[in-house]
C-alpha positions as CSV (number, residue, x, y, z in Angstrom):
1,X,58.8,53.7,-7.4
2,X,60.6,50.4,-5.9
3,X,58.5,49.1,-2.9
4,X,59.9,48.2,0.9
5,X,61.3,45.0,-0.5
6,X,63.3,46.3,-3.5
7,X,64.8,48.9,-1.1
8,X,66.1,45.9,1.1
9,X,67.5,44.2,-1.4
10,X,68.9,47.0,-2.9
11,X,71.0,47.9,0.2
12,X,71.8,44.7,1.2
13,X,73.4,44.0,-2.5
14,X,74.8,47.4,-2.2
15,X,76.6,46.5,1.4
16,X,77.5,43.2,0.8
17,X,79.6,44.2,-2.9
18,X,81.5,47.1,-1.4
19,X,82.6,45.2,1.3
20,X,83.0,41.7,-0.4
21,X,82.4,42.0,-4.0
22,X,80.6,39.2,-6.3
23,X,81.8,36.7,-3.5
24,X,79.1,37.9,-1.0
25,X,76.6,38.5,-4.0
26,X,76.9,34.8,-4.6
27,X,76.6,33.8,-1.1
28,X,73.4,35.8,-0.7
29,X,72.1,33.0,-3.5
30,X,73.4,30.0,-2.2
31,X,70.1,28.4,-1.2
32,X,69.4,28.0,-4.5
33,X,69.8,24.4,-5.8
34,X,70.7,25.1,-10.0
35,X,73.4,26.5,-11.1
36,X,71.2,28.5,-13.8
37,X,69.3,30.0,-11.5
38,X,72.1,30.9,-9.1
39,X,74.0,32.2,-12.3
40,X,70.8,34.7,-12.8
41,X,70.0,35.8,-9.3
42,X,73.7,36.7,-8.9
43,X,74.1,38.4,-11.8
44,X,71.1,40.2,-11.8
45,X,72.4,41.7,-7.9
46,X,75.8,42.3,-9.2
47,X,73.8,44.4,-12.1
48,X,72.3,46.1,-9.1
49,X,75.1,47.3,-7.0
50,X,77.9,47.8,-9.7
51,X,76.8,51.5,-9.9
52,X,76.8,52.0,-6.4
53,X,80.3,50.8,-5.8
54,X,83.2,53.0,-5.4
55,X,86.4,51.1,-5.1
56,X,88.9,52.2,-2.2
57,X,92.5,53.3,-3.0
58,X,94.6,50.8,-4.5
59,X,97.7,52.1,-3.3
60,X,99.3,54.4,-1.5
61,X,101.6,57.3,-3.1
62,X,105.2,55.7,-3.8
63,X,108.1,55.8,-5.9
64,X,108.0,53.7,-8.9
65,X,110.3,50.9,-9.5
66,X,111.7,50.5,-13.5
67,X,113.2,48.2,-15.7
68,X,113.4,45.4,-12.5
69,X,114.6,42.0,-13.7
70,X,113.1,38.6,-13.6
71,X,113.8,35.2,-13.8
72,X,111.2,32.2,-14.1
73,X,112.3,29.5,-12.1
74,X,113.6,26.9,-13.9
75,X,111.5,22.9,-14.0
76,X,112.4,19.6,-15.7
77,X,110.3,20.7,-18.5
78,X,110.7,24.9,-18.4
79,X,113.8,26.3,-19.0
80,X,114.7,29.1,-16.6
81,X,113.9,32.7,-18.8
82,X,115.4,36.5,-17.8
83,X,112.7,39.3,-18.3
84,X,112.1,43.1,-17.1
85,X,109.5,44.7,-16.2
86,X,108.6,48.5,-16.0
87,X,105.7,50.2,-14.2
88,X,103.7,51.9,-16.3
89,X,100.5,53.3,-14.6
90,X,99.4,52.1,-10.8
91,X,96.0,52.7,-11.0
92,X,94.8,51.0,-13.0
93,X,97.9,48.6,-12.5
94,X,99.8,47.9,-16.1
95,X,103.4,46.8,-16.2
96,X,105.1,46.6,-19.7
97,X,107.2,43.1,-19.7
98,X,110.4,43.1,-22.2
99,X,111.7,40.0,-23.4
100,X,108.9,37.7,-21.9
101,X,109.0,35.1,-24.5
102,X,111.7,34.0,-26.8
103,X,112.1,33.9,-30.2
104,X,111.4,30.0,-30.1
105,X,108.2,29.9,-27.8
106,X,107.0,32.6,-30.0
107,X,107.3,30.6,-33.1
108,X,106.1,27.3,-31.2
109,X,103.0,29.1,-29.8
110,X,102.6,30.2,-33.1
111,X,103.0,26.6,-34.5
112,X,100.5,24.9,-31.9
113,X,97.2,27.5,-32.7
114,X,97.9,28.6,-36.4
115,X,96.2,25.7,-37.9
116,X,93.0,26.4,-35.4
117,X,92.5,30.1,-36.6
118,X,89.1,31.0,-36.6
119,X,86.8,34.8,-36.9
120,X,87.8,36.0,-33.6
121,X,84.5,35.9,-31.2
122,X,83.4,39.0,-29.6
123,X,81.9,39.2,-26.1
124,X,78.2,39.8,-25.5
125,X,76.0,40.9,-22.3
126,X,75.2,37.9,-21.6
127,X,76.9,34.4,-21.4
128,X,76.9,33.8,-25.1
129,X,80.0,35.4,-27.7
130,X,79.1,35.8,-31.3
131,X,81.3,36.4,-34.4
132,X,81.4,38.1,-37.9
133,X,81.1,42.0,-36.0
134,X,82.6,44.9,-37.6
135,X,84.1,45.6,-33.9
136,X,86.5,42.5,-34.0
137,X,88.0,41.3,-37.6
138,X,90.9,39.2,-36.4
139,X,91.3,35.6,-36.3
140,X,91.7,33.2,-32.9
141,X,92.1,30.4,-31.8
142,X,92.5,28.7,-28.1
143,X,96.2,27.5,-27.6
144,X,96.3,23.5,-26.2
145,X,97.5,23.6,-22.8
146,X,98.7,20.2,-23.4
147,X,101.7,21.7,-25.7
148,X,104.5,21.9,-23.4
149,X,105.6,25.4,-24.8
150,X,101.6,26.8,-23.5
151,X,102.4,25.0,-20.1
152,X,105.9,26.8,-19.6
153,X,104.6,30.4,-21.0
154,X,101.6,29.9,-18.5
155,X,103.6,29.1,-15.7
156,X,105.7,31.7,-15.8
157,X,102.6,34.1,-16.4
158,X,101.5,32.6,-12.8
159,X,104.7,32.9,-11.0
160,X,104.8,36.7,-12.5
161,X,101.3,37.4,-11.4
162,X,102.1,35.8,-7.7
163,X,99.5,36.3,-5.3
164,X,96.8,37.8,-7.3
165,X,95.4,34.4,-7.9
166,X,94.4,32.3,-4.7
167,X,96.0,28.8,-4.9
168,X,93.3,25.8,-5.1
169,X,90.7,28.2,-6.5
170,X,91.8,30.2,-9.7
171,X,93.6,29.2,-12.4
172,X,95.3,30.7,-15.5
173,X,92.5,30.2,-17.6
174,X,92.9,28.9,-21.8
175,X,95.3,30.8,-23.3
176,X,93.9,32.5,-26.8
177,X,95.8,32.8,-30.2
178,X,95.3,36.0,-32.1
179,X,96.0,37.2,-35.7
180,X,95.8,40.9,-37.3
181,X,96.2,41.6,-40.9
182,X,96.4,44.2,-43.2
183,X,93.4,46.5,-41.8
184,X,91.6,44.1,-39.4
185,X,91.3,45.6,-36.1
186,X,89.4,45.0,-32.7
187,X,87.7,48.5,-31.6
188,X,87.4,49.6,-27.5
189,X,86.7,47.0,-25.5
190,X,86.9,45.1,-22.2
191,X,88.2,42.1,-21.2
192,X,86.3,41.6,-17.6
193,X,83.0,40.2,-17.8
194,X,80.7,43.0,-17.1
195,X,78.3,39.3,-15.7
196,X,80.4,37.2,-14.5
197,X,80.1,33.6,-16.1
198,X,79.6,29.6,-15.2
199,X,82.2,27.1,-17.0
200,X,80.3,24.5,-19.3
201,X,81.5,22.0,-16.4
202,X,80.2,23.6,-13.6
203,X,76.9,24.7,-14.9
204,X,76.3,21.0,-15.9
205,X,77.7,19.7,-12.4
206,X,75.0,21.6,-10.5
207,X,77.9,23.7,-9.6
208,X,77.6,27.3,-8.0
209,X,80.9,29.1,-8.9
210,X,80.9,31.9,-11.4
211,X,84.3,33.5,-12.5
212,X,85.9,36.6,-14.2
213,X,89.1,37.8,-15.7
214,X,91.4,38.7,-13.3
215,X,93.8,40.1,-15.1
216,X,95.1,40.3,-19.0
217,X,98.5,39.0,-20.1
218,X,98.7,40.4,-23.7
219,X,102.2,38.8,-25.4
220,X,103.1,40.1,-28.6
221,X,104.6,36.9,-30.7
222,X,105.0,38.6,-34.4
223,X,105.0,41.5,-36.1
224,X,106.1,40.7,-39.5
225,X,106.1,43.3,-41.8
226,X,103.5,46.1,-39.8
227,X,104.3,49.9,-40.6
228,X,105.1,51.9,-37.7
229,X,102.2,54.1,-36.4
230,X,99.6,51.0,-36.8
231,X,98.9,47.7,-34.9
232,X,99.6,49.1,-31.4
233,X,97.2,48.6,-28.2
234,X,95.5,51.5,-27.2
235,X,94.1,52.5,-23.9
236,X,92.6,55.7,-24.3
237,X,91.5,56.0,-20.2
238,X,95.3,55.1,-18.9
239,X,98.0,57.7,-18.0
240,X,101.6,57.0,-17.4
241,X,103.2,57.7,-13.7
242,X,104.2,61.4,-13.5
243,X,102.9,62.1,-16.7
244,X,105.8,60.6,-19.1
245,X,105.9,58.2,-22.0
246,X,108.2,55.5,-21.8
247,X,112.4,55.5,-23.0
248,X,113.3,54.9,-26.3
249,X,113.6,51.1,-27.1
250,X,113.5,49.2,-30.3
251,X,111.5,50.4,-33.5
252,X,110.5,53.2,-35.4
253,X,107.2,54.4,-34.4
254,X,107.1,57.4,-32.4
255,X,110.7,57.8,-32.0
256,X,111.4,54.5,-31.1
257,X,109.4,54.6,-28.1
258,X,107.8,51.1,-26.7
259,X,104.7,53.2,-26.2
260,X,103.6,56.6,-25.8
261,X,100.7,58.7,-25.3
262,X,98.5,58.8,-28.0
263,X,97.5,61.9,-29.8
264,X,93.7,61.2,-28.9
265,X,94.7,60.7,-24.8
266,X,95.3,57.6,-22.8
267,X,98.7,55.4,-23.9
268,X,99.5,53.1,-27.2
269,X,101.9,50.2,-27.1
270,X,103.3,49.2,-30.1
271,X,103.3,45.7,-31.5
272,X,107.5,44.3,-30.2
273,X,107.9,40.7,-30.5
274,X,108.1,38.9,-27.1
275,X,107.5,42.0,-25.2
276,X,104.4,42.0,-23.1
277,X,101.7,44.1,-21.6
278,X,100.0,43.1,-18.0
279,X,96.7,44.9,-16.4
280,X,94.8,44.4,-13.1
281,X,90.8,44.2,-14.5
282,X,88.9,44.1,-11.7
283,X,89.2,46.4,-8.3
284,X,90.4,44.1,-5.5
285,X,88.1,45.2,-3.2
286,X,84.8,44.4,-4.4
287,X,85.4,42.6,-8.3
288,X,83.6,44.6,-10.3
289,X,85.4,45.7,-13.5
290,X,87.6,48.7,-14.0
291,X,86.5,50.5,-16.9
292,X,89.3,52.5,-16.7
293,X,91.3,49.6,-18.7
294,X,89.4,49.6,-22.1
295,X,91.3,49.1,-24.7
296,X,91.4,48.8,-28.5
297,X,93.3,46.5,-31.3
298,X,94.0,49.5,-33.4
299,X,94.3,48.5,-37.4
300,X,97.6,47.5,-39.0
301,X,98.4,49.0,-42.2
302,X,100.1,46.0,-43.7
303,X,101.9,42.7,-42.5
304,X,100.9,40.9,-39.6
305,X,100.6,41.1,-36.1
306,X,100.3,38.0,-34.2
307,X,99.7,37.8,-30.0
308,X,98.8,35.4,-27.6
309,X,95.8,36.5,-24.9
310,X,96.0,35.2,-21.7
311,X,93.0,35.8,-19.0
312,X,93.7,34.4,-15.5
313,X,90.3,33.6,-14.1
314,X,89.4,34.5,-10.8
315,X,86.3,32.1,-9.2
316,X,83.9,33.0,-6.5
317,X,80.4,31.3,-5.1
318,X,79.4,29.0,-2.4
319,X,81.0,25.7,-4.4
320,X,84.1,28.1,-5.2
């Protein structure tokens, strides 16, 4: 039976997340001096109170705006580049982006990771990922933000995502090449940290800041060759608004649709070139994950199916 003490610090941890999330969990530690110890004693309370938290509603009842267009601003270095975007699902937020890179960036993001392609690494509980899992058989690789092409597609993934990330605090995070073959897959999974983590930098700095993934950018670059009905993205706990799959578009799988609902529930995007899919990961109210946006790398049945991962990273903690 948990004692006066554990009580206390239950509630408090249960308070302080609903109202202010991992922010006020890492304020609660700041007295502590390392950042390994801060890094425990925060993760340990947001362990706590995750259970407890119920997130409010993230929006109210409205009419859904499709197919609006874009443009990224054009810099001395980015060209200015027309895409559209369609609401898929509001809570959890996912917007399907057409046309979000071109044919070139595609093949020049391809071009700048290729030659780092590596077993893909697969999350674990803690702060450490591990490879070689039956759960994850692609290949990755971190894209150089150096490369001009990663800097524009970045860029434009920030001015898209506009102000979900606070300016001066969070960043776009490294941008992650991935590769799928004939029958390599990545089963259900989560791309929010269910403990948040400390960069290499800060945790050798002294530094108390801890992050997560804000959000996923998942960019489809190539799809060379991959039978319709494999390869797609599937999020078995997402429904479409008002119940309906999305207009025919380009392809052959499932009547041409872009993605539909899949015959084992929740929504499967197929694998289009340049298109994109975008989802919110954590609740805005208190940033604990939404498990509601689980997905899966379902298993191609031939070709290949290449992507580019990008996880904005949202910080929080006393030296945030």
């Amino acid at each position: 039976m948990a004692g006066p003490l554990q009580i206390l610090a239950m509630t408090v941890a249960v308070a302080a997340g609903a109202y202010l999330g991992p922010l006020a969990l890492a304020y609660l530690v700041q007295s502590y001096s390392s950042s390994a110890a801060f890094a425990a004693t925060a993760a340990r309370l947001h362990d706590l109170a995750a259970p407890f938290l119920h997130p409010l509603l993230l929006f109210p009842s409205a009419t859904p705006l499709i197919d609006h267009n874009n443009t990224s601003p054009p810099t001395a270095a980015c060209p200015a580049h027309n895409y559209t975007t369609q609401l898929v699902s509001l809570d959890p937020l996912v917007i399907y982006i057409r046309s979000f890179v071109s044919a070139a960036e595609s093949a020049a993001l391809i071009a700048a990771g290729e030659p780092l392609l590596q077993p893909s690494p697969i999350t674990g509980t803690g702060s450490q990922d591990s490879t070689g899992t039956s759960a994850r058989t692609s290949w990755s690789a971190p894209l150089p933000p150096s490369a001009d092409v990663v800097r524009c597609v970045l860029a434009r993934g920030a001015a898209f995502l506009g102000t979900l990330l606070a300016d001066g605090r969070d960043d776009m995070g490294t941008a992650q090449l991935v590769r799928y073959t004939a029958g390599q897959k990545y089963d259900v999974h989560a791309d929010w940290f269910a403990r948040p983590r400390v960069l290499a930098e800060d945790a050798a700095a002294g530094r108390r800041r801890m992050y997560n993934r804000a959000a996923t950018l998942f960019v489809v670059l190539q799809a060379d060759g991959v039978p319709a009905g494999s390869g797609e993205t599937w999020f078995p706990r997402v429904r479409p608004i008002h119940g309906r799959a999305s207009a025919p578009g380009a392809g052959d799988g499932e009547g041409g649709r872009e993605w539909y609902e899949h015959v084992e529930g929740g929504l499967a995007f197929r694998p289009v070139p340049g298109n994109a899919v975008c989802w919110v990961n954590l609740f805005p109210h208190n940033g604990s994950g939404d498990a509601r946006t689980v997905h899966a790398g379902l298993p191609i049945a031939g070709g290949v199916k290449t992507a580019m991962n990008i996880w904005p990273r949202t910080f929080f903690g006393p030296d945030a």
